[in-house]
mmCIF file of the N, C-alpha and C atoms, coordinates in Angstrom:
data_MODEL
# 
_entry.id   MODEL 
# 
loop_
_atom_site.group_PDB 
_atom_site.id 
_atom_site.type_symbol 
_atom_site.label_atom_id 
_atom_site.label_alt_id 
_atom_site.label_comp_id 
_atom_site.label_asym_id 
_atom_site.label_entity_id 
_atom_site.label_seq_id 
_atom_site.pdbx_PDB_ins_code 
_atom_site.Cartn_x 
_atom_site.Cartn_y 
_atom_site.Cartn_z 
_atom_site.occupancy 
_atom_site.B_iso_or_equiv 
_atom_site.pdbx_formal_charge 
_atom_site.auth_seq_id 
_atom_site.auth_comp_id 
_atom_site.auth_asym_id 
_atom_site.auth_atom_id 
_atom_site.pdbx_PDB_model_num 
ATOM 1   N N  . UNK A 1 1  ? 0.840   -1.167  0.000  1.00 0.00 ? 1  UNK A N  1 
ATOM 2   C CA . UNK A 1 1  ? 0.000   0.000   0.000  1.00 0.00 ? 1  UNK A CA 1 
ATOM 3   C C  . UNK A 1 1  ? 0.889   1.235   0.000  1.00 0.00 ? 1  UNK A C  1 
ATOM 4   N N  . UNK A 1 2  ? 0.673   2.162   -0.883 1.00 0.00 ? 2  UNK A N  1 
ATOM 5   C CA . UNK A 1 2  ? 1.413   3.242   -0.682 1.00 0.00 ? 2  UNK A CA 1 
ATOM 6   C C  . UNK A 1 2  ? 0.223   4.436   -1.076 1.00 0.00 ? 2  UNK A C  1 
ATOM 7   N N  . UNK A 1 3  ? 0.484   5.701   -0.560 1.00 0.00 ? 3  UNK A N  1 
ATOM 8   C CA . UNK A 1 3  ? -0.766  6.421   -0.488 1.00 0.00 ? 3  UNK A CA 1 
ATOM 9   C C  . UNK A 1 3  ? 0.466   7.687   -1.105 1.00 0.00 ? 3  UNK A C  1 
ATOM 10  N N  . UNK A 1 4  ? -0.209  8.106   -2.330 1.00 0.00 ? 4  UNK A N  1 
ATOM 11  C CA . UNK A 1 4  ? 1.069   9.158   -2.738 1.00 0.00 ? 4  UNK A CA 1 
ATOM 12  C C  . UNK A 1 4  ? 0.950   11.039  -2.132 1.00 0.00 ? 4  UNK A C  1 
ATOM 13  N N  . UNK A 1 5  ? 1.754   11.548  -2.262 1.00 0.00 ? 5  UNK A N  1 
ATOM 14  C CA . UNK A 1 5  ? 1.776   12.968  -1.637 1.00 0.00 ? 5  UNK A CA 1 
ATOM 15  C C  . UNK A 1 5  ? 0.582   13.659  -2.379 1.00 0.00 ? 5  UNK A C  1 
ATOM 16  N N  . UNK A 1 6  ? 0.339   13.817  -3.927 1.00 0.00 ? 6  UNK A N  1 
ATOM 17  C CA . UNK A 1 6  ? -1.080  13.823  -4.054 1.00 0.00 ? 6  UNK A CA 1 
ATOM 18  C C  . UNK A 1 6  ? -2.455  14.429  -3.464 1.00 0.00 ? 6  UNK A C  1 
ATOM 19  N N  . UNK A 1 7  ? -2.262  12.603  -2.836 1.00 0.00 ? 7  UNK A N  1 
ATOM 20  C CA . UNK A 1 7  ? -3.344  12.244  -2.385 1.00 0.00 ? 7  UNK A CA 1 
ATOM 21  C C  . UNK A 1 7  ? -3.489  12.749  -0.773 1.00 0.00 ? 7  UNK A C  1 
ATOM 22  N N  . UNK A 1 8  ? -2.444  12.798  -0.510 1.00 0.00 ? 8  UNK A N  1 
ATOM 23  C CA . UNK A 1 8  ? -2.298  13.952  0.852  1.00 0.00 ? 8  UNK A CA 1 
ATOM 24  C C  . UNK A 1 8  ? -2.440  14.957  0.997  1.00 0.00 ? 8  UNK A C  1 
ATOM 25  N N  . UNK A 1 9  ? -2.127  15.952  -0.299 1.00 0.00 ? 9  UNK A N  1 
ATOM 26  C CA . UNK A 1 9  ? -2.564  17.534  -0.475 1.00 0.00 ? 9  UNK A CA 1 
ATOM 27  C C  . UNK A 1 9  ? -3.919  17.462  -0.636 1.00 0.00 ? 9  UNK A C  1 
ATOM 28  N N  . UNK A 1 10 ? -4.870  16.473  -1.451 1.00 0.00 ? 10 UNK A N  1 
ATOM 29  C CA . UNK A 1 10 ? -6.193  16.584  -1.575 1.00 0.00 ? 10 UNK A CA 1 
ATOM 30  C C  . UNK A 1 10 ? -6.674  16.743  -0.353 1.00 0.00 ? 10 UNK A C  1 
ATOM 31  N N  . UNK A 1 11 ? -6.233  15.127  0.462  1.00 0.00 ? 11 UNK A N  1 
ATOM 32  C CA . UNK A 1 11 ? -6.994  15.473  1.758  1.00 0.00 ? 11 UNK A CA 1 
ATOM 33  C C  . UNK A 1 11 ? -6.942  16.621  2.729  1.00 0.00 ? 11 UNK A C  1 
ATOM 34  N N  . UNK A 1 12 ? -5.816  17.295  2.478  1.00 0.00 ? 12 UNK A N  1 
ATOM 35  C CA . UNK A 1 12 ? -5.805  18.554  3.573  1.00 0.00 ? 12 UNK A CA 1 
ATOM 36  C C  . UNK A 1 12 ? -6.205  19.701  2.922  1.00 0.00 ? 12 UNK A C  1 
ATOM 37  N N  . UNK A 1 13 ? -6.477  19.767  1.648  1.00 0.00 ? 13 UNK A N  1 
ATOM 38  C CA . UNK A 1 13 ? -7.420  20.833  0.779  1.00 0.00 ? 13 UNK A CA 1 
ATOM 39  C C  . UNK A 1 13 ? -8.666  20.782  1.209  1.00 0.00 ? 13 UNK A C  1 
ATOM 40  N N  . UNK A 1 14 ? -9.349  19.328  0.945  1.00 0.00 ? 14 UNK A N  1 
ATOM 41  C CA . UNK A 1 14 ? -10.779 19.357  1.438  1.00 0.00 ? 14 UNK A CA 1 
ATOM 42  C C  . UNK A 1 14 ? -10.814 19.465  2.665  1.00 0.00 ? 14 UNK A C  1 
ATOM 43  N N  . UNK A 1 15 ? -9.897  19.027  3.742  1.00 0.00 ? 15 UNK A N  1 
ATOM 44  C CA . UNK A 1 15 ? -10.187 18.914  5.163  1.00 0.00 ? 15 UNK A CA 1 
ATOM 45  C C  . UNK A 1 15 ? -10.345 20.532  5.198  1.00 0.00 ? 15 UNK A C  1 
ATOM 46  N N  . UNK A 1 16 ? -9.984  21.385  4.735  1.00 0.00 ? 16 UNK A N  1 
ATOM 47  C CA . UNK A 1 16 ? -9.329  22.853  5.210  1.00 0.00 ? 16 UNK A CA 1 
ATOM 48  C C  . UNK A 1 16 ? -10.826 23.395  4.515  1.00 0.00 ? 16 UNK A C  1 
ATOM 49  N N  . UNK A 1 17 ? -11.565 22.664  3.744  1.00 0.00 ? 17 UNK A N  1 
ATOM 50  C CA . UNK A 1 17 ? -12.849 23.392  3.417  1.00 0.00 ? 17 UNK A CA 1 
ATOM 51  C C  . UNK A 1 17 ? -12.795 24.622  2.870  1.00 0.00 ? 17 UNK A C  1 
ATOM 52  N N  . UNK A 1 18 ? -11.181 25.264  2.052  1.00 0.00 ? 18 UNK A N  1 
ATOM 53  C CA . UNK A 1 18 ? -11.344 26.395  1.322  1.00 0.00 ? 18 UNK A CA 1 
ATOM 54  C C  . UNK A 1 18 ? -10.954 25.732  0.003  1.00 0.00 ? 18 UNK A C  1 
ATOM 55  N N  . UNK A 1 19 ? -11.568 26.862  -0.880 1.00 0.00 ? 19 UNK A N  1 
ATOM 56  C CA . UNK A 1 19 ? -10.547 26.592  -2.204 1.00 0.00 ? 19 UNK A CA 1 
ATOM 57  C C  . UNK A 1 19 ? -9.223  26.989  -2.555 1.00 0.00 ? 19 UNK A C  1 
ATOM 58  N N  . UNK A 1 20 ? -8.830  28.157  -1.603 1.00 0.00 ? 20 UNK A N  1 
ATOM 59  C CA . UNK A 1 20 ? -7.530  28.082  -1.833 1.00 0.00 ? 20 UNK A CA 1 
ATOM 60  C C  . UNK A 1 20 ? -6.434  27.321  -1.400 1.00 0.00 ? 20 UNK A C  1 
ATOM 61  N N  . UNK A 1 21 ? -4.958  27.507  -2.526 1.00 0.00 ? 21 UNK A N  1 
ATOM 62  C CA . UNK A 1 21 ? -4.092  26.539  -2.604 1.00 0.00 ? 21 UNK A CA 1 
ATOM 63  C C  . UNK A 1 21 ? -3.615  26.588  -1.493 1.00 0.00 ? 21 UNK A C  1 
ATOM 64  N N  . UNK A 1 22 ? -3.261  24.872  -1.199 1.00 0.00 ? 22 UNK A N  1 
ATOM 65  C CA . UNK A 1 22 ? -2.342  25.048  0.091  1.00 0.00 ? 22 UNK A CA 1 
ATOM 66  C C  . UNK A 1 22 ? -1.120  24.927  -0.069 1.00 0.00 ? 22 UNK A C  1 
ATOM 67  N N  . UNK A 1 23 ? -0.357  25.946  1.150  1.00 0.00 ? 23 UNK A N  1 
ATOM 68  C CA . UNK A 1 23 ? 0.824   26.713  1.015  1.00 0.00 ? 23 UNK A CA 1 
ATOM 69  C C  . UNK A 1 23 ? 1.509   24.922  1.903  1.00 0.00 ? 23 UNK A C  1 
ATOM 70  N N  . UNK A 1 24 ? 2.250   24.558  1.429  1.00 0.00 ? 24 UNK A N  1 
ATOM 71  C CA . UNK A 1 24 ? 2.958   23.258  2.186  1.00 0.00 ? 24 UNK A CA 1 
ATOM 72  C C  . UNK A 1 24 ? 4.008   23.241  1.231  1.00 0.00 ? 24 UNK A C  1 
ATOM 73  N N  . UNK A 1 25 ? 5.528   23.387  2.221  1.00 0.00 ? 25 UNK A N  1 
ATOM 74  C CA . UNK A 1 25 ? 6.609   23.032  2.082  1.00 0.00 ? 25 UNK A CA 1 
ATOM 75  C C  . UNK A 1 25 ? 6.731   21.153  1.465  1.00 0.00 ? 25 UNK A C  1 
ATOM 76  N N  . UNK A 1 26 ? 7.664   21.528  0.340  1.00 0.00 ? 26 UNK A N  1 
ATOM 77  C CA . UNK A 1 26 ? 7.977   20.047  -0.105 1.00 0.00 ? 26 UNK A CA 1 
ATOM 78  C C  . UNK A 1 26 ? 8.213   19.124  0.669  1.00 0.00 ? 26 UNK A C  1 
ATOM 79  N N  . UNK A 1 27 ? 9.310   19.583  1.438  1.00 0.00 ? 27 UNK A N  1 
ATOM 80  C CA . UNK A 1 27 ? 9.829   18.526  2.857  1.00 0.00 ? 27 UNK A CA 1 
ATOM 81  C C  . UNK A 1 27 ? 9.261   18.193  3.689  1.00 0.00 ? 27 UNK A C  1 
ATOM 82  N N  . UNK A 1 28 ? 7.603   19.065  3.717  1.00 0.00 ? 28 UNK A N  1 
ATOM 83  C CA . UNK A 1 28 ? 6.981   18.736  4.685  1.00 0.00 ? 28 UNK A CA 1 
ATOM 84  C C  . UNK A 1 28 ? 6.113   17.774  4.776  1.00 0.00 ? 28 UNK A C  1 
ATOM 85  N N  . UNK A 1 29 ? 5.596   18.019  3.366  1.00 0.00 ? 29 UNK A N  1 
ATOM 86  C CA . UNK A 1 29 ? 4.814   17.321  2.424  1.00 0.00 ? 29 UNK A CA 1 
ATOM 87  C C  . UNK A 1 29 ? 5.204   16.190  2.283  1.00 0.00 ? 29 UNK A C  1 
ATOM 88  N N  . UNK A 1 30 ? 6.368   15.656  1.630  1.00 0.00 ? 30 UNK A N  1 
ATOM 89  C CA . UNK A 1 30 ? 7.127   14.779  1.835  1.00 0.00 ? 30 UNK A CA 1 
ATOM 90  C C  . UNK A 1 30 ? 6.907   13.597  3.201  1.00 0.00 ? 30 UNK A C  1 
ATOM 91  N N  . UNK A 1 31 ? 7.522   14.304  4.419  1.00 0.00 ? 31 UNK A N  1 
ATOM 92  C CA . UNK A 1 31 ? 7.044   13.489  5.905  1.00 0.00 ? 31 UNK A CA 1 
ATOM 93  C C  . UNK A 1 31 ? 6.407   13.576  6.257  1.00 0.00 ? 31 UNK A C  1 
ATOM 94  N N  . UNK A 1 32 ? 5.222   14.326  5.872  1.00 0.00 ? 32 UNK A N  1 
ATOM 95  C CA . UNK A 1 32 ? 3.884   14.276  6.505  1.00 0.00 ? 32 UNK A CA 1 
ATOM 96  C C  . UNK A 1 32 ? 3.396   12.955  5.373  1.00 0.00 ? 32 UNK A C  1 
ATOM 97  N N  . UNK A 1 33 ? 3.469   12.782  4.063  1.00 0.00 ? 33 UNK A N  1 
ATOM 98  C CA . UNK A 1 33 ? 3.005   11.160  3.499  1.00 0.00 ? 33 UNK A CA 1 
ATOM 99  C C  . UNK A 1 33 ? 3.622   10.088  4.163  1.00 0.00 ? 33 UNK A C  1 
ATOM 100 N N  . UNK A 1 34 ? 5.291   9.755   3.974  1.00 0.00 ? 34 UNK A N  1 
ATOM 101 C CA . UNK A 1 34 ? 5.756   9.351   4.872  1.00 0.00 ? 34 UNK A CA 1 
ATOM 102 C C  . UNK A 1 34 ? 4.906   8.840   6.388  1.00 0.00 ? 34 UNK A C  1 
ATOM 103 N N  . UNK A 1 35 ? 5.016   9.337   6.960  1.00 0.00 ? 35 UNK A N  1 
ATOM 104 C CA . UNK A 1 35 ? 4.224   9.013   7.860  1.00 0.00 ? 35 UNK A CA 1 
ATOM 105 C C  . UNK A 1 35 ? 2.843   8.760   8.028  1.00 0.00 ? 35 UNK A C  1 
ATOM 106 N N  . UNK A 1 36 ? 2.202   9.032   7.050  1.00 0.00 ? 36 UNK A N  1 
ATOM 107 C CA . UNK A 1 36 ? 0.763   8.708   6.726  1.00 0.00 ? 36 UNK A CA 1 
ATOM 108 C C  . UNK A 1 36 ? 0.813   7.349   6.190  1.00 0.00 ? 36 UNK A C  1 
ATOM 109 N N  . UNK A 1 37 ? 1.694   7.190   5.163  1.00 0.00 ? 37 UNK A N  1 
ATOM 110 C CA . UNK A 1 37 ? 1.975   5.752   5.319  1.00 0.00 ? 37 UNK A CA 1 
ATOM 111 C C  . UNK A 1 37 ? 2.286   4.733   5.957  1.00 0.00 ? 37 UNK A C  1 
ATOM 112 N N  . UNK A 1 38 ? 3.758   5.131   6.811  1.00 0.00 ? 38 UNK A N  1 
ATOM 113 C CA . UNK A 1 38 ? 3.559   4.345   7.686  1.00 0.00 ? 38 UNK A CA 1 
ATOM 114 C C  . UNK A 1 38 ? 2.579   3.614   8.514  1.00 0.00 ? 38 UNK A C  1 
ATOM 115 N N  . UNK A 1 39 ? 1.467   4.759   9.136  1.00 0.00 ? 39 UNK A N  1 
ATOM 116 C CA . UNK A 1 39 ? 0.545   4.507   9.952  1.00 0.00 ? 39 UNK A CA 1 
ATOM 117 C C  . UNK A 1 39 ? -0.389  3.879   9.494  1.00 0.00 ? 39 UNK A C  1 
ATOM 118 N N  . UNK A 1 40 ? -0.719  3.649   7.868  1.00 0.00 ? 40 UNK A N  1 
ATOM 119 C CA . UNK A 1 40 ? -1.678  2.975   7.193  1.00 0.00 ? 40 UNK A CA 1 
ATOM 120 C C  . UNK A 1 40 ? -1.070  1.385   7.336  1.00 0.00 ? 40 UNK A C  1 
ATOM 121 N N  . UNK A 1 41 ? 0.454   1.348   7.389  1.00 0.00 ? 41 UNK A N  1 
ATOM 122 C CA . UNK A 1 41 ? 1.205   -0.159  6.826  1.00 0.00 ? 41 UNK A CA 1 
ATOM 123 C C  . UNK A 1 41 ? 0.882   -0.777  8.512  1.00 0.00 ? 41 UNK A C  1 
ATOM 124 N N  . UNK A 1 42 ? 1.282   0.230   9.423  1.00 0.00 ? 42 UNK A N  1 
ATOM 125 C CA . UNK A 1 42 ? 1.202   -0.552  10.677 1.00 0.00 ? 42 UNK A CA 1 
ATOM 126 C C  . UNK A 1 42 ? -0.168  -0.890  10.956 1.00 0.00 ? 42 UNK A C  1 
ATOM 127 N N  . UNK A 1 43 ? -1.303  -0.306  11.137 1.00 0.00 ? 43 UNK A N  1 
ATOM 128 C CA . UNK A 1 43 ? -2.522  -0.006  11.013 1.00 0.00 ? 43 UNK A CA 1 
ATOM 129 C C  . UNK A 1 43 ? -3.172  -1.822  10.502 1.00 0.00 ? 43 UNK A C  1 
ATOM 130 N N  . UNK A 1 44 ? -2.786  -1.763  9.100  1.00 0.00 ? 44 UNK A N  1 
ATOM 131 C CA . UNK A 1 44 ? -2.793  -3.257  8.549  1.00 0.00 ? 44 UNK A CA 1 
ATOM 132 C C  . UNK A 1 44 ? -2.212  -4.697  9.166  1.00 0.00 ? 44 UNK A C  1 
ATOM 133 N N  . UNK A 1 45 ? -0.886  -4.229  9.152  1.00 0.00 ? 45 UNK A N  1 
ATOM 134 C CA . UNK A 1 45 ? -0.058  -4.772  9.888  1.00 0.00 ? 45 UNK A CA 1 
ATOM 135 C C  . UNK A 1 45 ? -0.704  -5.673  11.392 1.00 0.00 ? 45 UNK A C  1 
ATOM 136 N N  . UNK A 1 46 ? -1.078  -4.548  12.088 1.00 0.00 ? 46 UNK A N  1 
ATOM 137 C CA . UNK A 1 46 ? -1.550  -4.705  13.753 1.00 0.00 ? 46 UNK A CA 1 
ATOM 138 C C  . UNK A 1 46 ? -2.763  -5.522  13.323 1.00 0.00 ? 46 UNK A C  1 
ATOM 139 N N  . UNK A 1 47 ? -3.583  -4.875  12.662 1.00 0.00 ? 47 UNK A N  1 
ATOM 140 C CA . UNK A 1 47 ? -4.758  -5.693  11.965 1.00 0.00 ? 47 UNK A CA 1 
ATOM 141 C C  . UNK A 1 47 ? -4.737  -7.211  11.907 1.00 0.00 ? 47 UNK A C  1 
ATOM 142 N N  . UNK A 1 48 ? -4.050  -7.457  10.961 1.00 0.00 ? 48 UNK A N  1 
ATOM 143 C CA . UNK A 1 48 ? -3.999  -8.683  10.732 1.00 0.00 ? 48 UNK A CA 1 
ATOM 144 C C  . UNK A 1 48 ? -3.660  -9.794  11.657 1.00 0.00 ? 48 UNK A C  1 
ATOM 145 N N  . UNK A 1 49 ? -2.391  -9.342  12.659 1.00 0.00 ? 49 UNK A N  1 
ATOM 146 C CA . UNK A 1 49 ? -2.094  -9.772  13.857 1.00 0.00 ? 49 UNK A CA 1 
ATOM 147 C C  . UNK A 1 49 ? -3.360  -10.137 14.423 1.00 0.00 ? 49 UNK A C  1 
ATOM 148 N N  . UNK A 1 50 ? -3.941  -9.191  14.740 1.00 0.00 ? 50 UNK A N  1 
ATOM 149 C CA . UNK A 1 50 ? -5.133  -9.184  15.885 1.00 0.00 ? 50 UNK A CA 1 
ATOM 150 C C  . UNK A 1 50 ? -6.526  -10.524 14.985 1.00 0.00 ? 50 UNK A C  1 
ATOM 151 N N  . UNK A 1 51 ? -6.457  -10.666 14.067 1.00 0.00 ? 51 UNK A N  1 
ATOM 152 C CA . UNK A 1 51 ? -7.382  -11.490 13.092 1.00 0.00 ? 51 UNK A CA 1 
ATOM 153 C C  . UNK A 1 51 ? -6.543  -13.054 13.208 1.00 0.00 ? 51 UNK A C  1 
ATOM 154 N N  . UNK A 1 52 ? -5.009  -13.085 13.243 1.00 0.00 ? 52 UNK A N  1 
ATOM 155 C CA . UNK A 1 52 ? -4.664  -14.258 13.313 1.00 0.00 ? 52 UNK A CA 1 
ATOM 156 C C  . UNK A 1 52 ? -4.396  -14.718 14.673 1.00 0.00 ? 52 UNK A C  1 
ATOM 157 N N  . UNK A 1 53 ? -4.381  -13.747 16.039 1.00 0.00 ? 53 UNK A N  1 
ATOM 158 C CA . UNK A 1 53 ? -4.386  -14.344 17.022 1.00 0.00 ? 53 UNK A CA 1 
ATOM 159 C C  . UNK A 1 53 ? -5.687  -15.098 17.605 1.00 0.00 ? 53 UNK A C  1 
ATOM 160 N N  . UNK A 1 54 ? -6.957  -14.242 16.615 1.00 0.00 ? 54 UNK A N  1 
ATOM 161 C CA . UNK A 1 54 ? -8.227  -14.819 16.980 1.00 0.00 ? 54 UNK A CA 1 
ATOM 162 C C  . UNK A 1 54 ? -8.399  -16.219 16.617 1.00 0.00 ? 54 UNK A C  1 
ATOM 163 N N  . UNK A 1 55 ? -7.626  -16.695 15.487 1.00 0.00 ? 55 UNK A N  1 
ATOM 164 C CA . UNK A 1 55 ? -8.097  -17.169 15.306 1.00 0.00 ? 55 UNK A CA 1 
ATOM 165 C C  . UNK A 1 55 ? -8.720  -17.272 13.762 1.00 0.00 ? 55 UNK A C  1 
ATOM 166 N N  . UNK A 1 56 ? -8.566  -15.866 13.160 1.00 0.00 ? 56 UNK A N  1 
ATOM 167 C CA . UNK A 1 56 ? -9.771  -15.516 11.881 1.00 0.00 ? 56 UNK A CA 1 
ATOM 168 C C  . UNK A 1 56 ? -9.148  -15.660 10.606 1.00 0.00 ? 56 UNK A C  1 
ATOM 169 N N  . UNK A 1 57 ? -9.658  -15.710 9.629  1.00 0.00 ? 57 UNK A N  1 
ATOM 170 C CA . UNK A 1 57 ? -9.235  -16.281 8.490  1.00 0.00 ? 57 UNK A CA 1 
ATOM 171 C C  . UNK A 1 57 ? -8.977  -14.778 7.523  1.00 0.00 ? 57 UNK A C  1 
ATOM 172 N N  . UNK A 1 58 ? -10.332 -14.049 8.199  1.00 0.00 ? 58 UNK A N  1 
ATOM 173 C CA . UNK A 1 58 ? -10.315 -12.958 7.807  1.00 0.00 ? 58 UNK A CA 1 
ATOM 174 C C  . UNK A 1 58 ? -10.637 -11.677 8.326  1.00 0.00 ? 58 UNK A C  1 
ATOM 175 N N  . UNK A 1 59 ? -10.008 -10.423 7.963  1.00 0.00 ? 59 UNK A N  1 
ATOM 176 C CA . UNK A 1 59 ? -10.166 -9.345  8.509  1.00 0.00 ? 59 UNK A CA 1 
ATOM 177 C C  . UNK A 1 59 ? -11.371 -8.397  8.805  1.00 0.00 ? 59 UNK A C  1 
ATOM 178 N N  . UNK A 1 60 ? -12.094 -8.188  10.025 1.00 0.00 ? 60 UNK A N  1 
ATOM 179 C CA . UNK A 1 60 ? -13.121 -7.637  9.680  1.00 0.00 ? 60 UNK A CA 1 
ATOM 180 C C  . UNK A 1 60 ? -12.761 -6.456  10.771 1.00 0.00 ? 60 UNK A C  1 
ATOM 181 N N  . UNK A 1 61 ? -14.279 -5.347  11.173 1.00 0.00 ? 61 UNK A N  1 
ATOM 182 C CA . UNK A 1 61 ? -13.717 -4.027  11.521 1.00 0.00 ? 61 UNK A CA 1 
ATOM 183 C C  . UNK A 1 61 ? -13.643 -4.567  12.892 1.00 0.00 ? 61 UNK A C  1 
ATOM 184 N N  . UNK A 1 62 ? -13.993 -5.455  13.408 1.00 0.00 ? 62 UNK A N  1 
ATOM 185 C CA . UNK A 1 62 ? -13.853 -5.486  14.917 1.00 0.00 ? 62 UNK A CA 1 
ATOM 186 C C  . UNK A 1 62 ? -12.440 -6.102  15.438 1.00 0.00 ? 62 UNK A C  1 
ATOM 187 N N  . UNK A 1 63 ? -11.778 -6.375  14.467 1.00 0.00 ? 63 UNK A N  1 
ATOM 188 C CA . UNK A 1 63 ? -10.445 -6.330  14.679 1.00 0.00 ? 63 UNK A CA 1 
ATOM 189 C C  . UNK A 1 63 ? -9.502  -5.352  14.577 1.00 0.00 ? 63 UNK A C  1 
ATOM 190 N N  . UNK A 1 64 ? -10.108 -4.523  13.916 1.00 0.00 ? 64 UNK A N  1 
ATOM 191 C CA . UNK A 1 64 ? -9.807  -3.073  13.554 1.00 0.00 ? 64 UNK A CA 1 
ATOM 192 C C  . UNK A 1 64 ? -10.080 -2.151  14.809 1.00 0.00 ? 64 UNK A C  1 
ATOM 193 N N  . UNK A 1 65 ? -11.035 -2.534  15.230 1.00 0.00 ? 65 UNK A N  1 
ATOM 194 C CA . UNK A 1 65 ? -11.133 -1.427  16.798 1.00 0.00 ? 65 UNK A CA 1 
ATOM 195 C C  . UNK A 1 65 ? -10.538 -2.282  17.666 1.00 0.00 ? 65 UNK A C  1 
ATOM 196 N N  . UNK A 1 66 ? -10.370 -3.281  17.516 1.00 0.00 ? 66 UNK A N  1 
ATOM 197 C CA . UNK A 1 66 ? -9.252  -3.813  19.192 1.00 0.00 ? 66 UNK A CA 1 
ATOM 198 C C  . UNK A 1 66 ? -8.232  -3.227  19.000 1.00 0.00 ? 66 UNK A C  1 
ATOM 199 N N  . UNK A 1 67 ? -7.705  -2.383  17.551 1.00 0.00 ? 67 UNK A N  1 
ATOM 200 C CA . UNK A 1 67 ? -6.087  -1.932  17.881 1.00 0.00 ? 67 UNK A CA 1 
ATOM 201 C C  . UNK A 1 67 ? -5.923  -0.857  17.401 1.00 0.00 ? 67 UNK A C  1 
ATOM 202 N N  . UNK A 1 68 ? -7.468  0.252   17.134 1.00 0.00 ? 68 UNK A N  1 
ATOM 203 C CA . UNK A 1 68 ? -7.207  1.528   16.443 1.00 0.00 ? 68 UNK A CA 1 
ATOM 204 C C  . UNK A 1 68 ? -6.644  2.525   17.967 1.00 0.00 ? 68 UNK A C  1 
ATOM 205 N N  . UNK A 1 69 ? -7.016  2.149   19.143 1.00 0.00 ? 69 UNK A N  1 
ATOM 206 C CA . UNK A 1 69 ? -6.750  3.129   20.046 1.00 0.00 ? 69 UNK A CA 1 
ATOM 207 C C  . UNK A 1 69 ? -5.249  2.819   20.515 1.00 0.00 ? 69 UNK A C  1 
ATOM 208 N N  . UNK A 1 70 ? -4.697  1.556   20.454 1.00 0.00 ? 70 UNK A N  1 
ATOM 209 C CA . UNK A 1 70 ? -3.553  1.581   20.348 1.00 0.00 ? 70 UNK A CA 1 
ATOM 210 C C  . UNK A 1 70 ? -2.550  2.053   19.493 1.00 0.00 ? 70 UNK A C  1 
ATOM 211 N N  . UNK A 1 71 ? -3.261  2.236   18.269 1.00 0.00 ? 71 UNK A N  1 
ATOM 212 C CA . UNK A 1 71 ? -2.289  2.785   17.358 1.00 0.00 ? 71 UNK A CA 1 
ATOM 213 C C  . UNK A 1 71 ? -2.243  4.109   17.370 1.00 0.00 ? 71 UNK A C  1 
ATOM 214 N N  . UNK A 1 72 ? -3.222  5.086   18.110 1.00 0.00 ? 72 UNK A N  1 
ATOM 215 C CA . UNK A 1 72 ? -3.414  6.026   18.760 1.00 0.00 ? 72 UNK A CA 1 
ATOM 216 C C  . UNK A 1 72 ? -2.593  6.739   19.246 1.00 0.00 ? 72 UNK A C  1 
ATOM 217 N N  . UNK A 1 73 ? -2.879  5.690   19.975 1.00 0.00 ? 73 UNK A N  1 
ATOM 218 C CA . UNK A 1 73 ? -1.772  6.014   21.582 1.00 0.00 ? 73 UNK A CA 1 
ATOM 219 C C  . UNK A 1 73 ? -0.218  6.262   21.321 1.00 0.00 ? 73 UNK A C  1 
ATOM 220 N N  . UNK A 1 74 ? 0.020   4.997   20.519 1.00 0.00 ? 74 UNK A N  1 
ATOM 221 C CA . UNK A 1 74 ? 1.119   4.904   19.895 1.00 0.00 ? 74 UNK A CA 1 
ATOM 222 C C  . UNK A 1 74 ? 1.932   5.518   18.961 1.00 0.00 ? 74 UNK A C  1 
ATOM 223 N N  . UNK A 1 75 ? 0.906   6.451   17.893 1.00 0.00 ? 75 UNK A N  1 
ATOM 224 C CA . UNK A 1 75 ? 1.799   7.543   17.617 1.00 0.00 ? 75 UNK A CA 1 
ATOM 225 C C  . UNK A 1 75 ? 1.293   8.974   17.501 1.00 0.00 ? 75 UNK A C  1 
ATOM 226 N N  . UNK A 1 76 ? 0.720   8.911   19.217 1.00 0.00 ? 76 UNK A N  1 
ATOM 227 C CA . UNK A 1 76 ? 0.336   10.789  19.739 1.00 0.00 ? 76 UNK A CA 1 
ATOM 228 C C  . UNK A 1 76 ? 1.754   11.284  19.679 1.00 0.00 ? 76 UNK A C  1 
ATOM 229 N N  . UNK A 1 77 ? 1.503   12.583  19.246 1.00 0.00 ? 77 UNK A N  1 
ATOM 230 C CA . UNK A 1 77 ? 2.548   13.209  19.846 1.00 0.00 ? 77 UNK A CA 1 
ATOM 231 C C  . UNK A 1 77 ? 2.501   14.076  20.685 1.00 0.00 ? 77 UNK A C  1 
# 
């Protein structure tokens, strides 16, 4: 899974609810995907864990909330 920079300016265009352009440094832009990725790979990652310790063959959302507040927690800053 990779989620491109893009697709990261979109989301903080619409999140920001204006039409104007957003002012974001390359480098920032840059580690702010970076890290959006990451958190999507671990996110999966933890996921799946939590589906094969059950037991499950397959992934559903309630495996997804046994480890969204940990992943939370895990990278507040």
């Amino acid at each position: 899974m990779h989620i491109k920079q893009s697709t990261v300016r979109s989301i903080l265009t619409v999140a920001r609810r204006e039409k104007k352009r957003l002012n974001l440094d390359s480098d920032a832009l840059a580690v702010l995907t970076a890290l959006i990725n990451l958190l999507a790979q671990e996110t999966i990652a933890r996921t799946c864990q939590t589906a094969a310790n059950t037991g499950d063959r397959h992934v559903t959302r309630d495996h997804l909330k046994r480890i969204i507040a940990q992943i939370m927690l895990d990278f507040a800053v």
